[in-house]
C-alpha positions, 0 to 999 in steps of 0.5 A: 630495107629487109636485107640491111635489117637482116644484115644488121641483126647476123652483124649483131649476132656475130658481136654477141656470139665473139668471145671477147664481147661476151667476156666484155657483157659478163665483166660489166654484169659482174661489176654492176652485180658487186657494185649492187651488193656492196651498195646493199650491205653499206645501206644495211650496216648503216641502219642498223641499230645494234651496231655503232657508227664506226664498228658499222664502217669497220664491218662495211670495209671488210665485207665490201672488200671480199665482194669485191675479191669474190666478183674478181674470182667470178669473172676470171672463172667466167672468162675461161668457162667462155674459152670452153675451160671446164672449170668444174673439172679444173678445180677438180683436178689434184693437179690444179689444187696443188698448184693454187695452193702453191701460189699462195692460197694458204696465204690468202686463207691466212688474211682472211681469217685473221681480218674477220678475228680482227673484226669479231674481237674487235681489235682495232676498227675504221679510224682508231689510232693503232701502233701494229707490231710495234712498228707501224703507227697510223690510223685505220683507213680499211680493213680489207680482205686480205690487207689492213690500211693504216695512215702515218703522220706523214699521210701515206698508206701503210699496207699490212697483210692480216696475217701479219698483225701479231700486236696491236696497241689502240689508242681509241678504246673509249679511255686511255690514261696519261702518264707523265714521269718528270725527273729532276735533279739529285740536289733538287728537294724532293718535297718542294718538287712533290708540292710544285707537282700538286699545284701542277696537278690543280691547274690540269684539272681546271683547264683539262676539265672538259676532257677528263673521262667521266663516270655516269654522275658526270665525276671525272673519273681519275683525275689528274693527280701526283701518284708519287716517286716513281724511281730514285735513280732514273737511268742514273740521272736524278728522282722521277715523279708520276703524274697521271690523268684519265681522258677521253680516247678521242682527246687523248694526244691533244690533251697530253701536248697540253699537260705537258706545256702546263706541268713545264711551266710550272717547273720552270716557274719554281725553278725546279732543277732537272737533269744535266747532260754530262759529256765526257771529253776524251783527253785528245778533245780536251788538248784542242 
């Protein structure tokens, strides 16, 4: 028995003492100790009171992801200290330092900055709806340290590197304005037309009620209401008209498919002539 003890403790020792198996110990310790922190910063951000519930989330996601980064940068460092790489030294060299920053460091350094300005200045945050440059359009899913994730319409994931957000256009800042141009035709009176907008206008208001944006009396603050002519030659197709509201961010797209089902009732209702398409036939169409 003492011989298969002492056998078994130098197998032991031999496992520990491999390379691979410390690699193996320090990755799981690694991952436990991010897993931890992580844990830590989400249960202290969702406590706190200074703080809303989706700046909270925007925060978590952000200092999540560079506790995640760091434990990843930690465990290859680990790995090479294991191989015997001094890694102070390494670091140290001039050599090194230009090669990292070669691969990209400048880079890295880039999207971190610009994720923590889009974090402080509170740009965007976790679940608004954003258009970034005017290209991609989505809702936010994760502020990470190197990259914004948004979802389209579709429900892909969109990656973008902090870095490379130059605009950002978003939709959820606690209000946002409809704007509907109606244009009708040139032979349509424009004072029938501005009296079938206000009657429009009426109905918005008595069924959009609930999502108007409000003032602390309860007042919606701006209404829907017939703003006037907006141009007397739209794209040279007729006169255009303004309509306009104020609503909730949240509500902002439903409440705007619905005003414009209501306000293209009311046109069809009082027959309101709106713009014609005219296609020009060439003379060999026109032959056949």
């Amino acid at each position: 028995m003492d011989l298969s003890w002492e056998r078994t403790i130098e197998i032991l020792t031999l496992i520990l003492e491999n390379n691979f198996t410390k690699i193996i110990i320090g990755g799981l310790l690694i991952l436990t100790l991010v897993f931890i922190l992580q844990r830590i910063v989400k249960s202290l951000l969702a406590k706190a009171t200074l703080i809303d519930g989706k700046e909270s989330e925007t925060i978590t996601s952000l200092v999540t992801s560079i506790i995640k980064y760091l434990g990843s940068i930690g465990f290859i460092l680990y790995s090479l200290s294991v191989f015997g790489i001094e890694v102070g030294s390494m670091l140290a060299g001039a050599g090194v330092l230009g090669i990292i920053i070669g691969f990209g460091a400048q880079n890295l350094v880039q999207d971190l900055l610009a994720g923590l300005f889009i974090v402080y200045e509170k740009q965007l945050q976790k679940g608004d709806f954003v258009s970034i440059n005017s290209t991609h359009n989505g809702t936010v899913e994760e502020i990470g340290f190197r990259m914004l994730k948004i979802r389209d319409w579709s429900g892909s994931i969109i990656s973008i590197n902090n870095g490379q957000v130059q605009t950002v256009e978003n939709y959820n800042k606690d209000k946002m304005r409809i704007i509907e141009t109606i244009t009708t035709s040139f032979y349509e009176d424009p004072s029938r037309v501005e009296r079938v907008l206000q009657e429009a206008c009426q109905e918005l208001n008595s069924k959009l009620d609930t999502y108007l944006k409000r003032d602390l009396s309860g007042d919606p603050v701006e209404p829907f209401s017939y703003i006037g002519m907006a141009s007397l030659n739209e794209q040279f197709r007729g006169y255009s008209y303004f309509i306009t509201g104020l609503c909730e961010d949240l509500t902002f797209f439903a409440t705007n498919r619905e005003a414009r089902g209501i306000i293209a009732k009311h046109l069809y209702r009082n027959n309101i002539k709106m713009p014609e398409q005219t296609i020009q036939l060439s003379e060999h169409q026109t032959k056949h």
